[in-house]
C-alpha positions as CSV (number, residue, x, y, z in Angstrom):
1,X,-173.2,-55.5,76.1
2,X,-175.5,-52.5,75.1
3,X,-174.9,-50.9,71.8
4,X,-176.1,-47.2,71.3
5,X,-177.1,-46.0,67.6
6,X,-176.3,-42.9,66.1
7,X,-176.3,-41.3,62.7
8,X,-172.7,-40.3,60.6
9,X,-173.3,-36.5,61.0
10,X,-174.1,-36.7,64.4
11,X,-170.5,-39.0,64.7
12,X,-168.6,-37.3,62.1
13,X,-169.6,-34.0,63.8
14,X,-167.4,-34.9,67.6
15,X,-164.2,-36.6,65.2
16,X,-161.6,-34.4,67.0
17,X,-163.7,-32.8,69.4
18,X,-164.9,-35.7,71.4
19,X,-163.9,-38.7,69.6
20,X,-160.0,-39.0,69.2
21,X,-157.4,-42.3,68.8
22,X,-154.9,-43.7,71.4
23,X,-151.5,-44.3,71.2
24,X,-152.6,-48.2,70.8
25,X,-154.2,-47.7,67.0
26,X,-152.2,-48.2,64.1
27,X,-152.2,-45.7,61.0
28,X,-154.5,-45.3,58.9
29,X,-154.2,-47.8,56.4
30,X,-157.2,-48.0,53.7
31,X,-157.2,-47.1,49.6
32,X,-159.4,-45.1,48.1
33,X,-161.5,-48.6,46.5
34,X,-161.8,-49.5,50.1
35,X,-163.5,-46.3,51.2
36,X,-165.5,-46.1,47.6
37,X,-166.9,-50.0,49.0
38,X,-167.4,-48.8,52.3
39,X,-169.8,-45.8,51.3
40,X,-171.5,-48.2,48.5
41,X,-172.4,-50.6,51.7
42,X,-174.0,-47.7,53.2
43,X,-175.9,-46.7,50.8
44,X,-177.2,-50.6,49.8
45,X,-178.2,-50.4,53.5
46,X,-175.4,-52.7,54.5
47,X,-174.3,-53.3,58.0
48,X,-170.9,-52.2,58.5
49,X,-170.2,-53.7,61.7
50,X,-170.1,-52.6,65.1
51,X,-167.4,-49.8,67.2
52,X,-165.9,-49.8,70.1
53,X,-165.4,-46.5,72.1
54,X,-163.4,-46.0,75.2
55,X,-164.7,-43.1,77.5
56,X,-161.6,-41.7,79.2
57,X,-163.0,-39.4,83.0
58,X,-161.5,-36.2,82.9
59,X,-159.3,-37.0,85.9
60,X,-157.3,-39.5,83.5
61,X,-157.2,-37.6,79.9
62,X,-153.6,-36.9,81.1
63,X,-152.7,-39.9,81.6
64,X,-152.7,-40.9,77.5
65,X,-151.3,-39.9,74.5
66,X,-154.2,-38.8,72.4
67,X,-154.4,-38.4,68.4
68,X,-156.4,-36.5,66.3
69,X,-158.4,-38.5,63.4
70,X,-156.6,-37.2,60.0
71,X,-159.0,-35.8,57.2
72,X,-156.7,-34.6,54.6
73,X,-154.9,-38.0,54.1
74,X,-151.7,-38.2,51.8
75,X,-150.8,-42.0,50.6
76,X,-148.6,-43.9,52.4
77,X,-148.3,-41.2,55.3
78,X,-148.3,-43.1,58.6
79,X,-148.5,-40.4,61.2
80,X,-151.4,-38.4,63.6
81,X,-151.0,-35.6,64.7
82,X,-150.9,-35.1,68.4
83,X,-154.1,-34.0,70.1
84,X,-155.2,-31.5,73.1
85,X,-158.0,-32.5,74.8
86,X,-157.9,-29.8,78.0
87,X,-161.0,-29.0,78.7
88,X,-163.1,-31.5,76.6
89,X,-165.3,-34.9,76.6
90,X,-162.6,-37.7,75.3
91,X,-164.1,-40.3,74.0
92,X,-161.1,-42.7,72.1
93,X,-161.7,-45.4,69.5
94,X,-160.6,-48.7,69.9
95,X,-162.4,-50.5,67.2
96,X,-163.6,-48.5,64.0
97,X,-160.5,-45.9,63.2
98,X,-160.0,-47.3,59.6
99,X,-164.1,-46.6,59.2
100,X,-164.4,-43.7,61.1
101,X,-161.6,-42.0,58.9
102,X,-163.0,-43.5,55.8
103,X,-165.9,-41.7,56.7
104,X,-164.6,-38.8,57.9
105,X,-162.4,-38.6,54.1
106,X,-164.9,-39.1,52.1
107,X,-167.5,-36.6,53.5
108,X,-165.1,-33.5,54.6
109,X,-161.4,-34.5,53.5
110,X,-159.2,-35.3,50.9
111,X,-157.4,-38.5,49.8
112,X,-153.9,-37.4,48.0
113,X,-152.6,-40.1,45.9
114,X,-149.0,-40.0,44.0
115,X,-148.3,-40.8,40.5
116,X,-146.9,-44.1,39.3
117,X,-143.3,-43.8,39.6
118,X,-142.8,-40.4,40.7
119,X,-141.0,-39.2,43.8
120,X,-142.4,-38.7,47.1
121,X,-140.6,-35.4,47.8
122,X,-142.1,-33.8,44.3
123,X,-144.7,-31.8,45.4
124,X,-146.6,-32.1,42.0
125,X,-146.6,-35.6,41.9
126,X,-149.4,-35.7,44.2
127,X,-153.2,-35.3,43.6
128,X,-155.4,-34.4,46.3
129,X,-158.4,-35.7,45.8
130,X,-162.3,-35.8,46.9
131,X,-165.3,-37.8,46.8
132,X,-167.7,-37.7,44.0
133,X,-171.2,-39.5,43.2
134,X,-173.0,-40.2,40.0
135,X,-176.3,-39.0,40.4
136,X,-177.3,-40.8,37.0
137,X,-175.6,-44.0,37.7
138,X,-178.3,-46.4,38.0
139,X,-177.1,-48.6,41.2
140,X,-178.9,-51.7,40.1
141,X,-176.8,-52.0,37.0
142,X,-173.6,-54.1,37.5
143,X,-170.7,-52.3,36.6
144,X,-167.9,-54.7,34.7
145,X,-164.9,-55.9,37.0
146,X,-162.3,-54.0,36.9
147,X,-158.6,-54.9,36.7
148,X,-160.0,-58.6,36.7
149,X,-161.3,-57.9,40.9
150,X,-165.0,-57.6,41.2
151,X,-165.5,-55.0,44.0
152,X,-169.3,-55.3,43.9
153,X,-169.7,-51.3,43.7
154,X,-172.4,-50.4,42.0
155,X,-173.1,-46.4,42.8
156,X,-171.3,-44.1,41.0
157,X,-169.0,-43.6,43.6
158,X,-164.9,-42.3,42.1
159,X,-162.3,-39.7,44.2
160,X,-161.5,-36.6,41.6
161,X,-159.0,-33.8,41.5
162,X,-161.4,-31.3,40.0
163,X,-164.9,-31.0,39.7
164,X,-165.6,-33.4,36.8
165,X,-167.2,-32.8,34.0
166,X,-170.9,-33.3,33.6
167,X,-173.0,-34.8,30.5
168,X,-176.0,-36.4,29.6
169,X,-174.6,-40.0,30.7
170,X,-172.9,-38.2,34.1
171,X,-174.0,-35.6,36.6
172,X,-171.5,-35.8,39.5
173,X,-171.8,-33.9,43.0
174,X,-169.1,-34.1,45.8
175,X,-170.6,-36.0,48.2
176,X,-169.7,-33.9,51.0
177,X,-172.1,-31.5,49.9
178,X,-174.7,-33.9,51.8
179,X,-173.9,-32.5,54.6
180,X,-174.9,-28.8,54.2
181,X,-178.5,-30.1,54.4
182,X,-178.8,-29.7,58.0
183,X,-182.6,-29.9,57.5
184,X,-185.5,-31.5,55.1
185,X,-185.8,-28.0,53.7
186,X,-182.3,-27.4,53.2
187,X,-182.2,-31.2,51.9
188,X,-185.2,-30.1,49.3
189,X,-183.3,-27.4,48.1
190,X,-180.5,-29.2,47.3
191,X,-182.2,-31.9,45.0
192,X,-184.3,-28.9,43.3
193,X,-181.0,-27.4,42.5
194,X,-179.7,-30.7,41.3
195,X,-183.0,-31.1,39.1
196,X,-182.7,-27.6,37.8
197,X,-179.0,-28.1,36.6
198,X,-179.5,-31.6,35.0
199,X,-179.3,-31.2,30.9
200,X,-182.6,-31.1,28.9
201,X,-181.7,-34.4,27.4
202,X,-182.3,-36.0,30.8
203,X,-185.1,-38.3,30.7
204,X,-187.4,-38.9,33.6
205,X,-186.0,-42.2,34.4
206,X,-182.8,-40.8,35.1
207,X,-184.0,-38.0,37.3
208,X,-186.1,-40.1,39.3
209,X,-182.3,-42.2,39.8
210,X,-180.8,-38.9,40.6
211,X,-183.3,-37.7,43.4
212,X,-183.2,-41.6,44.7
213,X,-179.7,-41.8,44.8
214,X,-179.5,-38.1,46.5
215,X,-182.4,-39.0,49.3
216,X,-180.5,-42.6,49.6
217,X,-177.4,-40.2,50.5
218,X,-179.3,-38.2,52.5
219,X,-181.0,-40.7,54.4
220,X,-177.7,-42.4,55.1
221,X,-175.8,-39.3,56.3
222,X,-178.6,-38.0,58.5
223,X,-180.8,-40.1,58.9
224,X,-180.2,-43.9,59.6
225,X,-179.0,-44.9,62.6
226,X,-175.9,-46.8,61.0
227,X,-173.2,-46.7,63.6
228,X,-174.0,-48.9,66.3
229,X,-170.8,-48.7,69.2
230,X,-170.2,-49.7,72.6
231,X,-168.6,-47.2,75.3
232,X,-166.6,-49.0,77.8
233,X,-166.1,-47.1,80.7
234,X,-163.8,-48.4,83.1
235,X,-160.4,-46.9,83.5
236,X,-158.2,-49.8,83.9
237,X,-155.6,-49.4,80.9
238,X,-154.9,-53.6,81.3
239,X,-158.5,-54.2,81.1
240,X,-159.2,-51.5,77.7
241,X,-155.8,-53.4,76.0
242,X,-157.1,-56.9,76.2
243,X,-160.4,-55.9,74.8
244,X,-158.7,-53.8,72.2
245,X,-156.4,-56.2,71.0
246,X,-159.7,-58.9,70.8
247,X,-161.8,-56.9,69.1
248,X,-158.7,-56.4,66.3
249,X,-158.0,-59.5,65.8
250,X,-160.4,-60.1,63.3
251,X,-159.3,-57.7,61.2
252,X,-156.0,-56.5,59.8
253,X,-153.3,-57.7,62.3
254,X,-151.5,-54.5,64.6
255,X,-148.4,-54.5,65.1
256,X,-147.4,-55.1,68.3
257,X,-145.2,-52.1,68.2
258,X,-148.9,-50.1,68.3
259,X,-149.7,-51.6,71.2
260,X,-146.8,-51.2,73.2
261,X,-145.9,-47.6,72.4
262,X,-149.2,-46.5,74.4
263,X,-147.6,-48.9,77.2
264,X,-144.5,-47.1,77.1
265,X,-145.7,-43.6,76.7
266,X,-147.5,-43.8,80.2
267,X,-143.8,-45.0,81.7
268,X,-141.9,-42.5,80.2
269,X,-141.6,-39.1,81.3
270,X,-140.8,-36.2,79.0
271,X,-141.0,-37.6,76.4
272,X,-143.8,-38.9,73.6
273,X,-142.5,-42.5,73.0
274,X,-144.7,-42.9,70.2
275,X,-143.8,-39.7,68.1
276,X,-139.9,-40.3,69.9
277,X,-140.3,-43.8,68.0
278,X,-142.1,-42.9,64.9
279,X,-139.3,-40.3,64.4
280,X,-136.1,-42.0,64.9
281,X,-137.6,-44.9,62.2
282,X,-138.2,-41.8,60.0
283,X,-134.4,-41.2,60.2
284,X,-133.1,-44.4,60.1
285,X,-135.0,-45.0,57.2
286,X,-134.6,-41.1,54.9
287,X,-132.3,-39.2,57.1
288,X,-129.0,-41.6,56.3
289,X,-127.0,-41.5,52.8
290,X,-128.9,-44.7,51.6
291,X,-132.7,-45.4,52.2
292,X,-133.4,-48.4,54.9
293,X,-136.6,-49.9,55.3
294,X,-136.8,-50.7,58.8
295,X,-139.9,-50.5,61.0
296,X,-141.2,-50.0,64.8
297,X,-141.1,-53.4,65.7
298,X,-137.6,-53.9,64.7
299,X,-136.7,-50.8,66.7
300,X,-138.7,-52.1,69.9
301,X,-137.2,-55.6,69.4
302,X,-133.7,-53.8,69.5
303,X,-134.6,-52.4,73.0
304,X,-135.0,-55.6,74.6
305,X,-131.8,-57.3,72.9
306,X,-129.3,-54.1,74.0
307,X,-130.8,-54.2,77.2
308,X,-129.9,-58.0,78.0
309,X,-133.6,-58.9,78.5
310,X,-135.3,-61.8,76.8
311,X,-135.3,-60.8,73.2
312,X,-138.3,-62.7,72.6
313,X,-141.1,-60.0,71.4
314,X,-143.5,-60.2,73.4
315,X,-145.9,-57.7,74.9
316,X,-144.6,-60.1,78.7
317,X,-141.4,-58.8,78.0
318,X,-142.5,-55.4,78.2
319,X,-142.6,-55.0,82.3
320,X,-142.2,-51.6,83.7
321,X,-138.8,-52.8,85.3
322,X,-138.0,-53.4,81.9
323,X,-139.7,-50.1,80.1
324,X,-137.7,-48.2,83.3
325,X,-134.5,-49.9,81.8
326,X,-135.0,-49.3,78.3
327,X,-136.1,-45.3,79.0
328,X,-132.5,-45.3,80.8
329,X,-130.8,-46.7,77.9
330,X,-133.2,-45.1,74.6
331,X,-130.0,-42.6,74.2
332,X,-127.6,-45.0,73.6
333,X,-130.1,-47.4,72.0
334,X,-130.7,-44.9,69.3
335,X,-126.6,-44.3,68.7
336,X,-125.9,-48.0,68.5
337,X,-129.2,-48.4,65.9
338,X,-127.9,-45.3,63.6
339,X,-124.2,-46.3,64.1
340,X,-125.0,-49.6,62.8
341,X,-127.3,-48.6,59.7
342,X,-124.5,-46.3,58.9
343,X,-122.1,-48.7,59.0
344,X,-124.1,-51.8,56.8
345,X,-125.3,-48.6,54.3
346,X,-121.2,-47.8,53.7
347,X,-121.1,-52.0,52.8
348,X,-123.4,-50.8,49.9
349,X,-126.2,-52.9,51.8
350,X,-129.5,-51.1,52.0
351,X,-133.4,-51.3,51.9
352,X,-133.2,-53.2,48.2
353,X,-130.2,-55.5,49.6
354,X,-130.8,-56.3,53.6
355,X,-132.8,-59.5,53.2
356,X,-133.0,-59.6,57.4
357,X,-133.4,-57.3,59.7
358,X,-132.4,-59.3,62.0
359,X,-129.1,-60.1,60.6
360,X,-128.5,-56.4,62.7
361,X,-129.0,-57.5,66.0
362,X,-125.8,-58.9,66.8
363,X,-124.4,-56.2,65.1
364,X,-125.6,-53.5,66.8
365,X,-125.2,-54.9,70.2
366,X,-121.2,-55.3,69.6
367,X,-121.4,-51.3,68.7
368,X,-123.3,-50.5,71.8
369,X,-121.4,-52.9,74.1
370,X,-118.2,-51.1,72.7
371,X,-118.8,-47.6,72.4
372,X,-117.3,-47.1,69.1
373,X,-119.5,-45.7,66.8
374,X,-120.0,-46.8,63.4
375,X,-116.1,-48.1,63.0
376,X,-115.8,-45.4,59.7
377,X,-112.2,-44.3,61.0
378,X,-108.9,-45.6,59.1
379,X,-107.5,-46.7,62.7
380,X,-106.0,-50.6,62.4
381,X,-108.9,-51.7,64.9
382,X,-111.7,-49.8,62.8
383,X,-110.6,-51.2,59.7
384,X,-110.7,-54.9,60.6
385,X,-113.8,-55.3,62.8
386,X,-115.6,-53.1,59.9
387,X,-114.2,-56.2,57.7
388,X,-115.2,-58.4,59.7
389,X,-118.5,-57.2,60.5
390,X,-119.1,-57.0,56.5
391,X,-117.5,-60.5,55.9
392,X,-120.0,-62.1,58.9
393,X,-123.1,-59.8,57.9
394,X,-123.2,-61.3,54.2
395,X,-122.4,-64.9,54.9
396,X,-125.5,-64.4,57.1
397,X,-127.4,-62.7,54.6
398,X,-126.5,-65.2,52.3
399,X,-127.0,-68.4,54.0
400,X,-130.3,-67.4,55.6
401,X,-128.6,-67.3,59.1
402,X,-131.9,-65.2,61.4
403,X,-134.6,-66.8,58.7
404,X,-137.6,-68.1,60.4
405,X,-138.0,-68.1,63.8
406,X,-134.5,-66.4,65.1
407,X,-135.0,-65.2,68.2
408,X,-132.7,-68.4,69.7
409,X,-130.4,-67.3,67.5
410,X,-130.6,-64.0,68.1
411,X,-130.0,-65.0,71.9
412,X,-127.2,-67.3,71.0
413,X,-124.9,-64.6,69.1
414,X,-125.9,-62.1,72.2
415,X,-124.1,-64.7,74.3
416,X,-121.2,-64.7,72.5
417,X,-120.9,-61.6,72.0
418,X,-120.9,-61.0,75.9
419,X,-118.2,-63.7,76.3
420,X,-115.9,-62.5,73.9
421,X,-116.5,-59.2,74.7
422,X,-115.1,-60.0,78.4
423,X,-111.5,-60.1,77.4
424,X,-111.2,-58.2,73.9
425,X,-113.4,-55.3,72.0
426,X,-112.7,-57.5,68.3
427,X,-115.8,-58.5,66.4
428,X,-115.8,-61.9,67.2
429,X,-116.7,-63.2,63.6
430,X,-115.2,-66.4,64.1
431,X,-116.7,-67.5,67.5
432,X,-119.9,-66.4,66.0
433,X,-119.4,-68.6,63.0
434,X,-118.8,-71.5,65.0
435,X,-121.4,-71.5,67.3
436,X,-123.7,-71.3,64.9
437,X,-123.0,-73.6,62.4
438,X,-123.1,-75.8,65.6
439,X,-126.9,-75.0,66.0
440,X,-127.2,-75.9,62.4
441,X,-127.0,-71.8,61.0
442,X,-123.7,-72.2,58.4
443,X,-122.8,-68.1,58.2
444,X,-119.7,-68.6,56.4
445,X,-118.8,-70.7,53.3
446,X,-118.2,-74.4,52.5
447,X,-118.9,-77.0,49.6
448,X,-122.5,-77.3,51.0
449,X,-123.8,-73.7,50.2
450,X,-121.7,-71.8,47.8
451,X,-123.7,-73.6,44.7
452,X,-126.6,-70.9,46.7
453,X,-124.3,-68.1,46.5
454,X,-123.7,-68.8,42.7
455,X,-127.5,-69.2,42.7
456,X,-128.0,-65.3,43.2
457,X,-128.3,-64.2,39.7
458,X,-129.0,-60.7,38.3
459,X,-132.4,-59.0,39.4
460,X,-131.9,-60.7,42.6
461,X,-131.8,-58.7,46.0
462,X,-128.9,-61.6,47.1
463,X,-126.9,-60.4,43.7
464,X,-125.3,-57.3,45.3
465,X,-124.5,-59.5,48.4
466,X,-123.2,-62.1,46.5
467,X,-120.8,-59.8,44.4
468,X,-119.5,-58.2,47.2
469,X,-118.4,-61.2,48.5
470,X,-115.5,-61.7,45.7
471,X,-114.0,-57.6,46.6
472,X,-111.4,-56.7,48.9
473,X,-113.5,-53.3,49.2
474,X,-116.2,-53.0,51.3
475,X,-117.1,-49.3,50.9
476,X,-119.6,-49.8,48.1
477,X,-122.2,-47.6,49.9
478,X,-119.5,-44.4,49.7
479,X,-119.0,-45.0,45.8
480,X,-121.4,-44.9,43.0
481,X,-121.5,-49.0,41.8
482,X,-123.4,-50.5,39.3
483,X,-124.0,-54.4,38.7
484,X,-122.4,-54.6,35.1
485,X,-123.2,-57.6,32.6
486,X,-119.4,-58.4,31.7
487,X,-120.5,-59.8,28.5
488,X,-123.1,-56.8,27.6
489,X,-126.6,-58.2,28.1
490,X,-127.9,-55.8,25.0
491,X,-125.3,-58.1,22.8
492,X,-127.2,-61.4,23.9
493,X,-130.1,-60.4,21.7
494,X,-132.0,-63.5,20.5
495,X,-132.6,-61.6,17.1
496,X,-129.2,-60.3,17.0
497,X,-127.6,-64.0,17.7
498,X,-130.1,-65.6,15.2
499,X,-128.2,-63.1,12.4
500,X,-124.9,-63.9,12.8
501,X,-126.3,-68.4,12.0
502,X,-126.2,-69.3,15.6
503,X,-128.3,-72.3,16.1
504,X,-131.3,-71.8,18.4
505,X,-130.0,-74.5,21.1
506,X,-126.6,-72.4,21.4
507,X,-128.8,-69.0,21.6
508,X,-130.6,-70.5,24.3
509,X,-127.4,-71.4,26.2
510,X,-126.2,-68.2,25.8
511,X,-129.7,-66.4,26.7
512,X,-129.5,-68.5,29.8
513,X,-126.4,-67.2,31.0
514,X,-126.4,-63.5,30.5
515,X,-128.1,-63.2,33.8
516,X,-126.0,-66.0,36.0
517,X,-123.5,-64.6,38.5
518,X,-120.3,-65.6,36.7
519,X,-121.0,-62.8,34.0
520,X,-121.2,-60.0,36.6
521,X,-119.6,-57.6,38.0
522,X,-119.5,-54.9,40.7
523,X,-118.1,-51.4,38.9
524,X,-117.8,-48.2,39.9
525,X,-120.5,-46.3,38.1
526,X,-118.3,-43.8,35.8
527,X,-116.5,-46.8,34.8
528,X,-119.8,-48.9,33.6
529,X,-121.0,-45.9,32.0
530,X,-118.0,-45.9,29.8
531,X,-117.9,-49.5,29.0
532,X,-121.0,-49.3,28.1
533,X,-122.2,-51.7,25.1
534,X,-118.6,-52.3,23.8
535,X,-117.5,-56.0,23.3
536,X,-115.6,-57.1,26.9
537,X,-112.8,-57.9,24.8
538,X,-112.1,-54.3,23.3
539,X,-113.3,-53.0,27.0
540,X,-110.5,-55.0,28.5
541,X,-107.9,-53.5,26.6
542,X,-108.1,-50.5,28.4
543,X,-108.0,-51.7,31.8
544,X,-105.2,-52.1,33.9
545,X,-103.3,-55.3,34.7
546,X,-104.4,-56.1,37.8
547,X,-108.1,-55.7,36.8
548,X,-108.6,-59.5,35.5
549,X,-107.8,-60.9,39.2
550,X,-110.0,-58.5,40.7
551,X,-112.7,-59.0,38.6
552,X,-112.0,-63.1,38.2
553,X,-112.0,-63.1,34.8
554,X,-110.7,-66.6,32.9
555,X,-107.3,-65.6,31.1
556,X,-108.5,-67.3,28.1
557,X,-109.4,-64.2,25.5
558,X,-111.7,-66.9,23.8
559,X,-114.2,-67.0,26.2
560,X,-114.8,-63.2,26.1
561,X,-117.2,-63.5,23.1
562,X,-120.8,-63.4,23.3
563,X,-121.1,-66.8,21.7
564,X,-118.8,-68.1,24.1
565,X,-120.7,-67.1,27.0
566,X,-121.9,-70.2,28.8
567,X,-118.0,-71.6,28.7
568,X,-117.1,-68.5,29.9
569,X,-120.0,-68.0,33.0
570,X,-118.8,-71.7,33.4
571,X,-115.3,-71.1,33.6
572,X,-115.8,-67.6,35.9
573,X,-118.3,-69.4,37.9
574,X,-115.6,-72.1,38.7
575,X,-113.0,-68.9,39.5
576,X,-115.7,-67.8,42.0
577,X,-116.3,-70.8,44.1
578,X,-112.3,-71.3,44.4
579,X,-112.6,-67.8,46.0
580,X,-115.7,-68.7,48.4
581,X,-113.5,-71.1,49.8
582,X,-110.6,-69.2,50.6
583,X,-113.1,-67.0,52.6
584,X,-111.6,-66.8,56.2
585,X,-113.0,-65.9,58.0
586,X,-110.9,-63.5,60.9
587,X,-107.9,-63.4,58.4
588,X,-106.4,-60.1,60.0
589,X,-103.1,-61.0,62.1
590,X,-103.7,-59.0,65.2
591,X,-106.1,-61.9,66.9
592,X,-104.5,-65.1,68.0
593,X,-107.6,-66.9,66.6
594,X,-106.3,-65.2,63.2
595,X,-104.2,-67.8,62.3
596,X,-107.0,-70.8,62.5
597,X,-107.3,-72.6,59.5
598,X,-109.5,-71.6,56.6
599,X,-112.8,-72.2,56.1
């Protein structure tokens, strides 16, 4: 292979004229330390590894989605934006787009980061930022590690706002400005101007590390021949894949999502699979009445399991029989996808509770196979399967049902699902449960795994699945709830215990407990507002008589104490495993396999 040479103006200078991304490259991933090391290599005269460029004949530019390299970069953003190469050289990056846009930041964009905690959707939590240099920073003194992670930066390299402010210890210049020096002169000019503008306090040693650090810079931009690529040049898109996906594999793993959407784009007609994709995860995942956290693959792995067609995720699966077959069926696909996020979100499960994605699969193939939407009607039908959907989703959750490798089990439920599905449209929870405790995947609840469910304490994402578990209810996602400490945990204060004479074994039984499942409780949230700190016992007062059985809460008023806390997690826990087991699981009376036993 024969590697060309060039310099990073001369590259940075075709970045969305010439050089553009495929379909096949993930997003831009890197953080600002990341492109700090990276320009610190370059200037220590590091190598920074070799590219890979794909030269794409005018004849064929069509024939690919193309994306522009992004410059003004906003944290966490995952998107490109579409290019249009009529008329242009088209030269695509298959190795170096992390790099290339590091590069490409640093010396003529912006890097906007968000502040701890706030919002995404403020716009002033977000500060857009650019590249600076410390002209005084001596490079060959070690700076102390920071946050404990030795980075092994040395040049006064940091991403600021506004210009910052100079002194005698600091002189900072963007360093994009390098690149107005177009020639030595223009170079010259620069560093006299730098000179001229440093304080009188500057002595010579630290000029002479200023006009070093800005001919190192200099050098590096336009001189140095520091990007060293390879141009393939043949046009067959099988043969540019393999060697993409080799020369990746080094590196951060892609998805394989990113490599099949470029696949799927050149099968699909009217329509850009990737942005089609990109979008619809968008919505799934903001545009809903809870917040989701699903991702491409999960979408693409959904194609292949609506379809009928091996669900295993694999790029083999991905024939253009099969991309032809999924393109026929993306319509519905999507439907069935939103109908079932719609419906697990109204359960009250969402991006902090759904501990598998996959757990949806067999979920969202019953929706498309019937046709029904997201079963949030009050007709008989809607009601129970939506119960039983919730009922089977959670044992699942619970019990670890699609961990590990699940894609036989993910097969397995599909072939129930088809069979029931031949002479009735009811959620088959039961048929599902049985096969798969058979293939050793327990999804409802016996002796053997509710001391796990008990296991799910508060803090936990299982907690929310667990609770919901012991309600008739499963609209949680339509009404405000709240996990509530039934004993309050602000009264199980070691200080507070310790001044009332409790012994400090008992304290730690009772510190131990305040977070165990058997002294929580789901409430709506106006009603845990007002509850509040009081003491349970004056709380219950005002509840009505039906609440104790709803809530499982021992009859015995002496247990509602803070110092009687462990009997009474003890005694509720107990209360809560009696329930587990009268779980049945297809308990509606409108299916003859409604009246088998219990399980």
């Amino acid at each position: 292979m024969s590697y060309v040479s060039s310099t990073i103006s001369r590259v940075l200078d075709q970045i969305n004229r010439s050089y553009f991304l495929p379909a096949i490259q993930r997003p831009y991933v890197w953080q600002p330390d990341q492109i700090i090391a990276l320009f610190d290599s370059l200037l220590k005269g590091y190598p920074i590894s070799s590219f890979l460029f794909w030269e794409i004949r005018p004849e064929r530019r069509a024939d690919w989605e193309i994306y522009k390299f992004v410059d003004n970069f906003r944290q966490g953003s995952t998107h490109n934006e579409l290019a249009e190469p009529d008329g242009r050289d088209v030269m695509l990056v298959l190795d170096g787009q992390q790099r290339l846009t590091s590069l490409f930041i640093g010396l003529r964009g912006t890097y906007a980061v968000r502040a701890r905690y706030a919002r995404r959707n403020n716009p002033d939590a977000w500060s857009r930022q650019r590249l600076y240099i410390d002209l005084l920073k001596d490079p060959a003194v070690e700076e102390e590690e920071i946050d404990g992670e030795d980075l092994g930066v040395t040049y006064g390299l940091r991403f600021f706002e506004q210009d910052p402010i100079n002194d005698a210890a600091h002189h900072w210049m963007k360093v994009g400005r390098i690149l107005d020096c177009t020639s030595d002169d223009a170079f010259d000019h620069l560093r006299e101007a730098i000179v001229d503008t440093l304080p009188d306090t500057t002595t010579r040693a630290q000029q002479r590390i200023a006009e070093r650090t800005l001919d190192r810079l200099y050098r590096t931009v336009w001189k140095d021949g520091v990007i060293a690529y390879y141009t393939e040049k043949d046009q067959s898109y099988d043969r540019v894949l393999d060697i993409f996906i080799r020369a990746n594999d080094g590196g951060t793993k892609l998805s394989k999502s990113d490599l099949l959407l470029s696949m799927i784009t050149a099968q699909w007609e009217g329509v850009s699979a990737r942005q089609e994709i990109y979008a619809f995860v968008d919505h799934l995942n903001d545009g809903l009445t809870a917040r989701n956290r699903l991702d491409k693959d999960f979408v693409m792995k959904s194609c292949l399991v609506l379809c009928d067609l091996d669900p295993r995720y694999k790029i083999g699966n991905f024939t253009n029989a099969n991309l032809e077959r999924i393109e026929a069926n993306w319509r519905a696909i999507k439907a069935s996808l939103e109908a079932t996020l719609r419906l697990v979100n109204r359960f009250g499960i969402d991006a902090e509770t759904l501990t598998s994605l996959n757990a949806l699969l067999p979920i969202a193939y019953y929706l498309h196979r019937i046709g029904g939407g997201s079963l949030d009607g009050s007709t008989p039908f809607e009601a129970a399967n939506a119960k039983r959907i919730q009922r089977w989703l959670l044992g699942s959750l619970l019990n670890g049902v699609f961990g590990g490798s699940s894609d036989r089990t993910i097969g397995i439920a599909r072939a129930t699902l088809q069979t029931a599905l031949e002479t009735g449209r009811d959620f088959p929870e039961r048929a599902l449960v049985e096969v798969l405790v058979g293939r050793g995947r327990a999804a409802a609840f016996g002796e053997g795994n509710i001391e796990g469910v008990l296991g799910s304490s508060y803090g936990k994402r299982t907690c929310f699945l667990a609770l919901s578990l012991l309600y008739d209810a499963h609209a949680w996602g339509a009404m405000p709830h709240h996990i509530d400490h039934i004993i309050p945990r602000s009264l199980a204060d070691r200080r507070a215990l310790a001044a009332q004479n409790i012994p400090a074994p008992e304290i730690d039984r009772i510190l131990a407990s305040v977070n165990r499942l058997g002294n929580l409780q789901l409430l709506l949230a106006r009603e845990n507002l007002e509850k509040s700190n009081m003491p349970f016992d004056r709380w219950l007062q005002t509840r009505d008589a039906d609440f104790r059985s709803r809530h499982l809460i021992p009859n015995d008023p002496a247990l509602w104490s803070v110092r009687a806390l462990p009997e009474f997690v003890a005694a509720r826990e107990e209360l809560i495993r009696q329930r587990l087991r009268q779980i049945d699981v297809d308990p509606v009376g409108d299916t003859p396999q409604a009246q088998a036993a219990t399980i």
